[in-house]
N, CA, C and O atoms as a GROMACS GRO file, in nm:
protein
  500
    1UNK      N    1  -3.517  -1.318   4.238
    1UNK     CA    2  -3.406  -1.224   4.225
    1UNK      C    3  -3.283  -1.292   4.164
    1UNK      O    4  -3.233  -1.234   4.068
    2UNK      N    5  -3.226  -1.407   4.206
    2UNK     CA    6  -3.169  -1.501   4.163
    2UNK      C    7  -3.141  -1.485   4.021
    2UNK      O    8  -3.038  -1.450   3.962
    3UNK      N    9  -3.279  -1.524   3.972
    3UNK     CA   10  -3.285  -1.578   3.787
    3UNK      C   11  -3.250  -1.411   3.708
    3UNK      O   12  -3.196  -1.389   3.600
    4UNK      N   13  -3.287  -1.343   3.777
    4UNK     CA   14  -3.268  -1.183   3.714
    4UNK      C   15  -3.130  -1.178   3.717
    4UNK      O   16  -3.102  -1.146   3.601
    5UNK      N   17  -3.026  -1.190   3.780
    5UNK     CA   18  -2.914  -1.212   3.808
    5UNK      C   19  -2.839  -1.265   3.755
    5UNK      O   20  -2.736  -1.200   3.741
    6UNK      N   21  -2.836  -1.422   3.687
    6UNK     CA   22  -2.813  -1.479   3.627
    6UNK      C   23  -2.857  -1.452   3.449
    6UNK      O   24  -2.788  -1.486   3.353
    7UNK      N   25  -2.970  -1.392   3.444
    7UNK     CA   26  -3.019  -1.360   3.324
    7UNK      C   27  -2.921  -1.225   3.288
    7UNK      O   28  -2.878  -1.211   3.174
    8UNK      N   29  -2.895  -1.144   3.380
    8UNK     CA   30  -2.805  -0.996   3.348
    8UNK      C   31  -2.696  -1.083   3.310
    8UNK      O   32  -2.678  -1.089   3.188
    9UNK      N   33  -2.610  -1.160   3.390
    9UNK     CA   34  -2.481  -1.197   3.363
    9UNK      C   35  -2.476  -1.277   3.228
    9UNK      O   36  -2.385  -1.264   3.145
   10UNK      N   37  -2.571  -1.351   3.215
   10UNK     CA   38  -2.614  -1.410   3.056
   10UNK      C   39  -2.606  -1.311   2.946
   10UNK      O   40  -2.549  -1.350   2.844
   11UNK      N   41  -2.658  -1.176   2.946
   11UNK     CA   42  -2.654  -1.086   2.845
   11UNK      C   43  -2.528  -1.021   2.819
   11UNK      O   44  -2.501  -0.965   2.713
   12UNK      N   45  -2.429  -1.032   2.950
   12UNK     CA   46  -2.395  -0.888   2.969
   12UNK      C   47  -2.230  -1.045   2.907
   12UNK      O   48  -2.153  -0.992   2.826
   13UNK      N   49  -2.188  -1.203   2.942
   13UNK     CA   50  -2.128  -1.248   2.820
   13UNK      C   51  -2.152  -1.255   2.724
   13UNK      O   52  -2.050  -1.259   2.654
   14UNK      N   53  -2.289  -1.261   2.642
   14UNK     CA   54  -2.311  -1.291   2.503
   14UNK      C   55  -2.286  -1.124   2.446
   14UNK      O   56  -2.263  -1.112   2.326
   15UNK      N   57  -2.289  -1.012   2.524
   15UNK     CA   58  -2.264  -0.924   2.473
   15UNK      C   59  -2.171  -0.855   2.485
   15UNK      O   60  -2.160  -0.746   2.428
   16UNK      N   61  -2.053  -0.925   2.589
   16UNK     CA   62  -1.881  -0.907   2.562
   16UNK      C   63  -1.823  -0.997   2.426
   16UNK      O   64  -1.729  -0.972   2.350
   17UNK      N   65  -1.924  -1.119   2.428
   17UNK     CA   66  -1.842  -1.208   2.303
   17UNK      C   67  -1.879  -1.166   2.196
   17UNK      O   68  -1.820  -1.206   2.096
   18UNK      N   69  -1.986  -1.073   2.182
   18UNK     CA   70  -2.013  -1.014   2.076
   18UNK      C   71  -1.929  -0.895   2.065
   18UNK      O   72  -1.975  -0.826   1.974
   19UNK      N   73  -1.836  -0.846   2.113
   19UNK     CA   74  -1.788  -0.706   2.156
   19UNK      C   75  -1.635  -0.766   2.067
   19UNK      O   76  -1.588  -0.731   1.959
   20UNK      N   77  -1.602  -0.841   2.142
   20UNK     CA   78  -1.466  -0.900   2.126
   20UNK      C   79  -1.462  -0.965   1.995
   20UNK      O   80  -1.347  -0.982   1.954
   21UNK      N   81  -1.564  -1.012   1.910
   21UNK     CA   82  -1.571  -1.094   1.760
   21UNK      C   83  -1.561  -0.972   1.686
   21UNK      O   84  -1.465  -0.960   1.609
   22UNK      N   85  -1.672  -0.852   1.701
   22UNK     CA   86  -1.660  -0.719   1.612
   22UNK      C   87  -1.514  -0.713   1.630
   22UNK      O   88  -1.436  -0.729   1.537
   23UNK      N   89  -1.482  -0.691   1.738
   23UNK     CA   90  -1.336  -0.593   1.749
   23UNK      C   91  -1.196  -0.654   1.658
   23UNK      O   92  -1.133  -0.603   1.566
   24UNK      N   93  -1.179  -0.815   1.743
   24UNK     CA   94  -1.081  -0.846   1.662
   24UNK      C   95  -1.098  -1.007   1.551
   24UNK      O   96  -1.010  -1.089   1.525
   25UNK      N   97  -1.212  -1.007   1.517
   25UNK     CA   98  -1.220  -1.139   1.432
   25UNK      C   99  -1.319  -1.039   1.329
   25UNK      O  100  -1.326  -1.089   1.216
   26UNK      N  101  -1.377  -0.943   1.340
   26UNK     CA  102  -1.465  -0.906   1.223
   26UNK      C  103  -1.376  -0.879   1.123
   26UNK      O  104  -1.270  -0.839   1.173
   27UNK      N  105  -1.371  -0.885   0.957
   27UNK     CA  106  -1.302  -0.816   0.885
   27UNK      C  107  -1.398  -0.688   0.852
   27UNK      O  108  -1.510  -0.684   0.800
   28UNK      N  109  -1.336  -0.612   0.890
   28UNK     CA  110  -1.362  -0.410   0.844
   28UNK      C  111  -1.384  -0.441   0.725
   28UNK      O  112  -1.496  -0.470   0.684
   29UNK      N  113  -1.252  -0.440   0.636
   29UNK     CA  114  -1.230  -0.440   0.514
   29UNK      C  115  -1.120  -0.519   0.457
   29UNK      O  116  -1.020  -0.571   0.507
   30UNK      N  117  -1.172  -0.514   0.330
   30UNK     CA  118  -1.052  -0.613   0.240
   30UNK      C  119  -0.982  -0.540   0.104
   30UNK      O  120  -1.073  -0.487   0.040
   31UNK      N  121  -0.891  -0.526   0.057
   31UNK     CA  122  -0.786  -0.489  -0.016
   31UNK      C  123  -0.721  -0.523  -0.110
   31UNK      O  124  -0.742  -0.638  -0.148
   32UNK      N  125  -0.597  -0.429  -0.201
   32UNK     CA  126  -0.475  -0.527  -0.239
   32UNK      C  127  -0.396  -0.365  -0.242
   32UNK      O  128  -0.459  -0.260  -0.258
   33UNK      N  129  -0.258  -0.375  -0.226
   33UNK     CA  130  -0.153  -0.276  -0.202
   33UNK      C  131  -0.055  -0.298  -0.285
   33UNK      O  132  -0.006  -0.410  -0.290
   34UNK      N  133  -0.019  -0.220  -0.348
   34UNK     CA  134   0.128  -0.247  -0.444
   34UNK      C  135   0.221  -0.153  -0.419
   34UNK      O  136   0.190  -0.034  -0.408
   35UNK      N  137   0.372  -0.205  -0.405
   35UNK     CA  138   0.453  -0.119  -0.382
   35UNK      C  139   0.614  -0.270  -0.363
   35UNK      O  140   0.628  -0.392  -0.378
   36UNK      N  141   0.691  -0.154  -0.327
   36UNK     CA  142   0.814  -0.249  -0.310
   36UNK      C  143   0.828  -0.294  -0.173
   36UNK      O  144   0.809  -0.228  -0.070
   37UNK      N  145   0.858  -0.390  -0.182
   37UNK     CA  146   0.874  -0.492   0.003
   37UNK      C  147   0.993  -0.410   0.029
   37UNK      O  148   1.080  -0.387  -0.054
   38UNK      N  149   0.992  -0.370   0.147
   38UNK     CA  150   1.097  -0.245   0.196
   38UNK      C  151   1.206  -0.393   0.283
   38UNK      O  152   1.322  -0.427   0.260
   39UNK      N  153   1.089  -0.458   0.398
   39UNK     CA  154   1.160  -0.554   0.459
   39UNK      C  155   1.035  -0.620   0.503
   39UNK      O  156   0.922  -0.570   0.506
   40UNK      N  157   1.082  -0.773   0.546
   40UNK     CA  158   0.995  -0.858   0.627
   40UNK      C  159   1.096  -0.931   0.783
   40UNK      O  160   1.212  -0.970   0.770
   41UNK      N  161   1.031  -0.933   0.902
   41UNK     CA  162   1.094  -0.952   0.976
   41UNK      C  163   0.994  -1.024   1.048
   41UNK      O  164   0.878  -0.984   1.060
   42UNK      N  165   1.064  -1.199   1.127
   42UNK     CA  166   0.938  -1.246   1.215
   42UNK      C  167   1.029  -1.210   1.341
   42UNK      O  168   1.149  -1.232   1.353
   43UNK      N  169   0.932  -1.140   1.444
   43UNK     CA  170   1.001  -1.102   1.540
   43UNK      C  171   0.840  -1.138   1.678
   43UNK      O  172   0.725  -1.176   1.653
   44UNK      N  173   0.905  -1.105   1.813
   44UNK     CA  174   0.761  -1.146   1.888
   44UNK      C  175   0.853  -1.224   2.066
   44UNK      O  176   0.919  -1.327   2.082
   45UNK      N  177   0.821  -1.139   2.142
   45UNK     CA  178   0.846  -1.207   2.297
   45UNK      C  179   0.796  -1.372   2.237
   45UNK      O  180   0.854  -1.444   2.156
   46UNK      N  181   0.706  -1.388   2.290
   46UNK     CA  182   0.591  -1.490   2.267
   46UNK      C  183   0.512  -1.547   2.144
   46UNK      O  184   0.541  -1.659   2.105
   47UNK      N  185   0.447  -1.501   2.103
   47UNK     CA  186   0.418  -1.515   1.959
   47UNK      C  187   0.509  -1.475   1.834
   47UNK      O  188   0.498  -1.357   1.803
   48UNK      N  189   0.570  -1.528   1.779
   48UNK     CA  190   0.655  -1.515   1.668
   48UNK      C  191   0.555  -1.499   1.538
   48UNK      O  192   0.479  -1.578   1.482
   49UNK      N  193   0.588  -1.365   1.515
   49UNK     CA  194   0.497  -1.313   1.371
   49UNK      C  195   0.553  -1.212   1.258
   49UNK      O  196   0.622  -1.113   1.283
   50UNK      N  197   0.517  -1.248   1.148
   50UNK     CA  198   0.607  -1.210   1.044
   50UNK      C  199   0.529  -1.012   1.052
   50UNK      O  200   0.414  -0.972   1.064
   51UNK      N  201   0.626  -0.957   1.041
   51UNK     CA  202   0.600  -0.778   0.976
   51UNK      C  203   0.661  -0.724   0.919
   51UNK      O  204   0.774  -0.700   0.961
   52UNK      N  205   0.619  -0.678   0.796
   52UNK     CA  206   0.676  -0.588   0.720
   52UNK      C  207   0.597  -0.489   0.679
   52UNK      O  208   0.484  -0.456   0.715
   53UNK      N  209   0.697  -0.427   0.569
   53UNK     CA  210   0.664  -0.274   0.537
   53UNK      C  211   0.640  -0.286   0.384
   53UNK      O  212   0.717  -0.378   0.357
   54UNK      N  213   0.581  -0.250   0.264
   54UNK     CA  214   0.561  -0.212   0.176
   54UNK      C  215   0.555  -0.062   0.152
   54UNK      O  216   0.486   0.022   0.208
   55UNK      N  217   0.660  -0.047   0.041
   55UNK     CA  218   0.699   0.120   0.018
   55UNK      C  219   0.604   0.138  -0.138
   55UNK      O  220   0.625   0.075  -0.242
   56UNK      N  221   0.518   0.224  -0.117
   56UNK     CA  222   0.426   0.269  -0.178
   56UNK      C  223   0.458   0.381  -0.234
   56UNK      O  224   0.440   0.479  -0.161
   57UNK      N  225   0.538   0.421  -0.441
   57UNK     CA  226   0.544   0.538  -0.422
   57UNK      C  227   0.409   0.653  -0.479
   57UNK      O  228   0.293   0.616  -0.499
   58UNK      N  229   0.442   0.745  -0.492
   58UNK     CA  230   0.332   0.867  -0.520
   58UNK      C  231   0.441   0.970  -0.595
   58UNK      O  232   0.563   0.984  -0.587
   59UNK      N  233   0.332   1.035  -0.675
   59UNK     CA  234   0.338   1.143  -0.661
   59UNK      C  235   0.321   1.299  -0.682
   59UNK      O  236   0.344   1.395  -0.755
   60UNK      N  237   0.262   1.250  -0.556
   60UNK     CA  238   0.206   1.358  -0.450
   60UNK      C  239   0.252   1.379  -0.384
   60UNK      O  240   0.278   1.294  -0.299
   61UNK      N  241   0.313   1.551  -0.368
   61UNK     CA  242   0.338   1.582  -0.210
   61UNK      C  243   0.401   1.674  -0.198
   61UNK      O  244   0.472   1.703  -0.294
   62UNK      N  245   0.407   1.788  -0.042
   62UNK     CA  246   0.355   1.861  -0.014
   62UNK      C  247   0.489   1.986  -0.105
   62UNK      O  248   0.467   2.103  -0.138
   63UNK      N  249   0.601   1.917  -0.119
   63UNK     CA  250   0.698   2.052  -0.201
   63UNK      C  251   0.722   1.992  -0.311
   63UNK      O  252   0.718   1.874  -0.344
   64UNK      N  253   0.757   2.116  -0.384
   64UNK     CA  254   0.781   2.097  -0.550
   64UNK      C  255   0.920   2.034  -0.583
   64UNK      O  256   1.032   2.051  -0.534
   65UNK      N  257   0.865   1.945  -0.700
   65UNK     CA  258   0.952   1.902  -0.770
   65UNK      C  259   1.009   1.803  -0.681
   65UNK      O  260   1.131   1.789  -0.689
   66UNK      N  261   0.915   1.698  -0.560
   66UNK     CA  262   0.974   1.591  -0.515
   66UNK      C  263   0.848   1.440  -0.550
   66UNK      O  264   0.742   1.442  -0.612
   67UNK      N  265   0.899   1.354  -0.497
   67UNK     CA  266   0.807   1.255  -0.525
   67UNK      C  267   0.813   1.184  -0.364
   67UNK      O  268   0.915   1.149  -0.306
   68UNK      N  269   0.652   1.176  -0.308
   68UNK     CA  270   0.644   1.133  -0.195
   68UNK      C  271   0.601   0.996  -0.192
   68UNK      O  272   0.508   0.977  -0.270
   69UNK      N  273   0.653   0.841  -0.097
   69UNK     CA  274   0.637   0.801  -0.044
   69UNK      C  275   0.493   0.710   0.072
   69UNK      O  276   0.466   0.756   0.183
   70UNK      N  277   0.432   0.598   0.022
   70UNK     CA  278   0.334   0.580   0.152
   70UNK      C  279   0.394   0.455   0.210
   70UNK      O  280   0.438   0.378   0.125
   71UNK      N  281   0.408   0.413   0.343
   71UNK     CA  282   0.457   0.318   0.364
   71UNK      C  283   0.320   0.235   0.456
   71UNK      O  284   0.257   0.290   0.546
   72UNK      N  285   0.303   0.130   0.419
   72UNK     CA  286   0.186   0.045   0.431
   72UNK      C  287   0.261  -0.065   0.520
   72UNK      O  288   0.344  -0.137   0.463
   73UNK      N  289   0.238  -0.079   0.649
   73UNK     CA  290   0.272  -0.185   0.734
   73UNK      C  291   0.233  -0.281   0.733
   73UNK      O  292   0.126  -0.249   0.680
   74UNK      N  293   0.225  -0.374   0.744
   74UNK     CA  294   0.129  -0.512   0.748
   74UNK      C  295   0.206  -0.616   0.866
   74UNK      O  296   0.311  -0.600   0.927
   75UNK      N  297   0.096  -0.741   0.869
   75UNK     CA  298   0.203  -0.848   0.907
   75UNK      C  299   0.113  -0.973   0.843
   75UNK      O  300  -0.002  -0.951   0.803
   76UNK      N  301   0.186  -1.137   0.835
   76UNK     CA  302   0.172  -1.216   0.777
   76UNK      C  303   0.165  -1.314   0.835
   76UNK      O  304   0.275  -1.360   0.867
   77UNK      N  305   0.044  -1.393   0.876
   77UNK     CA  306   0.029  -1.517   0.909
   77UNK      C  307   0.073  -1.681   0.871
   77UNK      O  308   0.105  -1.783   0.932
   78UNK      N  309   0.057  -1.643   0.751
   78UNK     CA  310   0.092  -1.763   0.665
   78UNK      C  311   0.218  -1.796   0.671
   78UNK      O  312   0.296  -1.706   0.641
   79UNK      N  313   0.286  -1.945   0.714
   79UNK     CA  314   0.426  -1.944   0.630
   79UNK      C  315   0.466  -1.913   0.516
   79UNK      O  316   0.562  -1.844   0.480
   80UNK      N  317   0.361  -1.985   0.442
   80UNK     CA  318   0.402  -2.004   0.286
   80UNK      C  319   0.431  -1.858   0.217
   80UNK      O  320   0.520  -1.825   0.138
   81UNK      N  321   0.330  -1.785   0.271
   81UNK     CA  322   0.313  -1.622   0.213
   81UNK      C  323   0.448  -1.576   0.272
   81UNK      O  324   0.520  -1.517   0.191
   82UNK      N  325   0.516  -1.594   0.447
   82UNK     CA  326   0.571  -1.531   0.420
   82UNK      C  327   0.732  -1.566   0.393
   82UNK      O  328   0.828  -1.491   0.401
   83UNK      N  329   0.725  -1.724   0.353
   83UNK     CA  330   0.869  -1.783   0.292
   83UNK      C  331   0.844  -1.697   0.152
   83UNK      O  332   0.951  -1.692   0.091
   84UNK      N  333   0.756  -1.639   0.094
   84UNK     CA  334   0.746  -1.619  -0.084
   84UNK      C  335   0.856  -1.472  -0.039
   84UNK      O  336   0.973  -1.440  -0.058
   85UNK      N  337   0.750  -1.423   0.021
   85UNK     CA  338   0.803  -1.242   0.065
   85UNK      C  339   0.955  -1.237   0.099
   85UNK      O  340   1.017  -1.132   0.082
   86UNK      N  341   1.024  -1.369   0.154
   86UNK     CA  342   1.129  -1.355   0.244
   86UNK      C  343   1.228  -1.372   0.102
   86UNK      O  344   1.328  -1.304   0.079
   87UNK      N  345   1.179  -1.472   0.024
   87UNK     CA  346   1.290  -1.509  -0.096
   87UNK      C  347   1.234  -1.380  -0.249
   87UNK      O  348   1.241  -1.389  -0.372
   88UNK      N  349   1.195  -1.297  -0.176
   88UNK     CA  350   1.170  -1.191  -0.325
   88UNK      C  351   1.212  -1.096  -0.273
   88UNK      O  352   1.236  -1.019  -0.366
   89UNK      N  353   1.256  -1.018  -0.121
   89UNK     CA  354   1.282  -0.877  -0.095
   89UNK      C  355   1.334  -0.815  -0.188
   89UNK      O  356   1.422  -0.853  -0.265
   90UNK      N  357   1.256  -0.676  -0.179
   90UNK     CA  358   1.301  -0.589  -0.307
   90UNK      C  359   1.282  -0.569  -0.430
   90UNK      O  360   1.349  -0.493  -0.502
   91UNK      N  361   1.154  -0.662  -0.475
   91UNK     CA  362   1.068  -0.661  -0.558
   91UNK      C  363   0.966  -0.599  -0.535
   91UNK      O  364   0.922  -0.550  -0.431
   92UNK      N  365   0.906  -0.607  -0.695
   92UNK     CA  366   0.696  -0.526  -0.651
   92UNK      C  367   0.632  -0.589  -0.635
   92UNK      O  368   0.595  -0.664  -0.725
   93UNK      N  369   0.581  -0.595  -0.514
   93UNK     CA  370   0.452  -0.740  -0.507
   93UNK      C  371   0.361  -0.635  -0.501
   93UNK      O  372   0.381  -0.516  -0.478
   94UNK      N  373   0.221  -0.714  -0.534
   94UNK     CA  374   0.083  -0.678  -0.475
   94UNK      C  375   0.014  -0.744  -0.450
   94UNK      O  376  -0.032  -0.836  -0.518
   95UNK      N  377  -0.024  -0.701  -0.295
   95UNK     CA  378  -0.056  -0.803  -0.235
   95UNK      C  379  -0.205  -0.792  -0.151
   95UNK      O  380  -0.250  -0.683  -0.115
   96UNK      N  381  -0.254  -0.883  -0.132
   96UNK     CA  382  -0.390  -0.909  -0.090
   96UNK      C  383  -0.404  -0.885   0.106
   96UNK      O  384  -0.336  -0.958   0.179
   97UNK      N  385  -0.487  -0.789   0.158
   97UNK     CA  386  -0.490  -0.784   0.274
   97UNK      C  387  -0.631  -0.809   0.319
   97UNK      O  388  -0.728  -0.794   0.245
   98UNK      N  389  -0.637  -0.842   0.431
   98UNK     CA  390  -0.794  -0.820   0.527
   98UNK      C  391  -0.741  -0.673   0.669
   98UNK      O  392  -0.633  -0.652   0.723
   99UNK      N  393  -0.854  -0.616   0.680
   99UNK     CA  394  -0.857  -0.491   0.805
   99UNK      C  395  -0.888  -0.533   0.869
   99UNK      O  396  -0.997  -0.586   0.845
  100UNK      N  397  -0.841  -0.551   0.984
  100UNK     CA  398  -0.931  -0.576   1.138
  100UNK      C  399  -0.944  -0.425   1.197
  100UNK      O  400  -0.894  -0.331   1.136
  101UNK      N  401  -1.026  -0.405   1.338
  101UNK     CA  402  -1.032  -0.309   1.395
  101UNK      C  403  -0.961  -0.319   1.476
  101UNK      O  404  -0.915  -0.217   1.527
  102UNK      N  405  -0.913  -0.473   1.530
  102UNK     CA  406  -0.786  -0.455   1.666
  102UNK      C  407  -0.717  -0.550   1.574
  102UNK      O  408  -0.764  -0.614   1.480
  103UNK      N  409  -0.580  -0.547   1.626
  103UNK     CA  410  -0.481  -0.652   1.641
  103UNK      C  411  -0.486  -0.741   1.767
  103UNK      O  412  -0.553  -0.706   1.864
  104UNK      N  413  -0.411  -0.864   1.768
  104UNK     CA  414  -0.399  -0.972   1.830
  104UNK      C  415  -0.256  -1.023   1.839
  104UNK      O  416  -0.186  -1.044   1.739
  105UNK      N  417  -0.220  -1.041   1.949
  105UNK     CA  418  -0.058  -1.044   2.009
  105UNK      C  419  -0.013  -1.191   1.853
  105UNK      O  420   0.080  -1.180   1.772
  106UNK      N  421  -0.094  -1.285   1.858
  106UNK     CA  422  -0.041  -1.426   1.762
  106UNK      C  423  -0.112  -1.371   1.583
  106UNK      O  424  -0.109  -1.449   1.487
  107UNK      N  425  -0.162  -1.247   1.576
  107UNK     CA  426  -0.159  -1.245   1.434
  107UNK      C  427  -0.085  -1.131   1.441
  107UNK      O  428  -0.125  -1.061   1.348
  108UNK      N  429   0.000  -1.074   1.500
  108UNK     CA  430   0.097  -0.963   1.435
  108UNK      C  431   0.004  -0.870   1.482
  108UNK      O  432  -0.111  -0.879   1.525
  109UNK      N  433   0.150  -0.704   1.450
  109UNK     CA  434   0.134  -0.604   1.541
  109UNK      C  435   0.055  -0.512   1.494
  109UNK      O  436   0.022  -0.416   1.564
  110UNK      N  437  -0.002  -0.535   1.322
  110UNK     CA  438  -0.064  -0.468   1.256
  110UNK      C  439  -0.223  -0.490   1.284
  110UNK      O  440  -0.256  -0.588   1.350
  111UNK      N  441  -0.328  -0.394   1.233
  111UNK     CA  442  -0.444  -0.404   1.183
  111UNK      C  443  -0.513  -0.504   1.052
  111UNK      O  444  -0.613  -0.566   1.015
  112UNK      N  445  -0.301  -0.446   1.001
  112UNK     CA  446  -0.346  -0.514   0.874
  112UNK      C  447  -0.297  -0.606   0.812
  112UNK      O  448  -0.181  -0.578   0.780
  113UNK      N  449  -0.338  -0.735   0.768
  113UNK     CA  450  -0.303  -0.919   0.762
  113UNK      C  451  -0.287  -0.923   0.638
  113UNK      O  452  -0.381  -0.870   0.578
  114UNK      N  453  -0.155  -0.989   0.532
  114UNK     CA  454  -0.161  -1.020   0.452
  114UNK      C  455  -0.183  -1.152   0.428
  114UNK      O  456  -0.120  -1.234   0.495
  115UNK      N  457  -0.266  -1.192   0.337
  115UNK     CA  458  -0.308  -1.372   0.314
  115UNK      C  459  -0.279  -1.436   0.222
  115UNK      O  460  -0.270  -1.558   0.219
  116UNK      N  461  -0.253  -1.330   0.103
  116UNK     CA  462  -0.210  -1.339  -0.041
  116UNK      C  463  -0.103  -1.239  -0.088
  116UNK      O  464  -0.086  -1.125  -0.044
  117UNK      N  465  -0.007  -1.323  -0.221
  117UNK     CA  466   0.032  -1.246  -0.273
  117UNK      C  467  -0.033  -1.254  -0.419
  117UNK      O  468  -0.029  -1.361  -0.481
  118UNK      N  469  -0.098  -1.133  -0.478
  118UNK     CA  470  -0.150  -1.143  -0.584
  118UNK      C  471  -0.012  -1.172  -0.749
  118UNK      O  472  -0.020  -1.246  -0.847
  119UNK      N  473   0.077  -1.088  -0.711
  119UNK     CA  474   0.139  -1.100  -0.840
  119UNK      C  475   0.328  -1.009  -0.771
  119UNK      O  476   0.359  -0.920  -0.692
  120UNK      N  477   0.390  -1.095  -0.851
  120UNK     CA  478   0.563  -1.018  -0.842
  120UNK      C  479   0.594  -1.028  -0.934
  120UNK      O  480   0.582  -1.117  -1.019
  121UNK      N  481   0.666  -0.877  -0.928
  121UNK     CA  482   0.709  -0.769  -1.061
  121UNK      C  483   0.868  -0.770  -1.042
  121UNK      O  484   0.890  -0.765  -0.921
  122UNK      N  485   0.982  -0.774  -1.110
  122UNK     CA  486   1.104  -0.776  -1.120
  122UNK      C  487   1.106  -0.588  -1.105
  122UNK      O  488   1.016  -0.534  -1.171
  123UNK      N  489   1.187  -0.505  -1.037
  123UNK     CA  490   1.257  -0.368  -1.064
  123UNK      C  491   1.273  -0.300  -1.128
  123UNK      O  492   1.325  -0.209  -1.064
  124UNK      N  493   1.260  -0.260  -1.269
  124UNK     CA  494   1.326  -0.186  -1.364
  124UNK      C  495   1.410  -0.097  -1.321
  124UNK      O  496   1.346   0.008  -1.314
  125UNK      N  497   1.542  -0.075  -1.281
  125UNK     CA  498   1.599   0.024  -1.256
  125UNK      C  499   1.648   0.093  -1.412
  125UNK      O  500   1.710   0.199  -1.416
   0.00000   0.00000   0.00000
């Protein structure tokens, strides 16, 4: 009875650590987003982690004669990525993400991780 016991509790961690790798170490999906860096902020009780917003425009949307808006959250692990982001606010970046299915208190509040910046565009106003 013993070894049955021990054999359940054997399955039943290898199949929480399998639970917990899908959830927050699998990548879903991978990306790139373009739009203007709205803001970047490292903020965090405990874990200090960079988040920002990318303003995505369109347009599409739902009344006439306007132009709508997507705003794409992210957050940023990297220093380096996010010293680049911090000394360009207000430019067009596009930038490279991975999806998780959960977030994690030390990678930021998002789903979604930026790792790269692919390319920055100066404003044309």
């Amino acid at each position: 009875m013993a070894k049955f016991i021990w054999t359940i509790i054997f399955v039943l961690l290898i199949a929480g650590a399998a639970f917990f790798y899908w959830k927050f170490y699998f990548v879903f999906g991978e990306g790139a987003k373009a739009g203007e860096l709205n803001y970047l902020v490292k903020k965090g009780y405990v874990f200090k982690t960079y988040e920002g917003k990318l303003i995505q425009s369109g347009l599409r949307s739902k009344g006439p004669n306007t132009i709508q808006s997507f705003d794409f959250d992210f957050s940023v692990t990297d220093e380096s990525v996010a010293a680049k982001l911090l000394s360009s606010e207000g430019k067009i970046f596009n930038l490279h993400y991975k999806e998780y299915i959960g977030s994690l208190p030390w990678r930021g509040y998002s789903k979604y991780v930026v790792d790269s910046i692919i390319s920055v565009t100066e404003i044309n106003r």
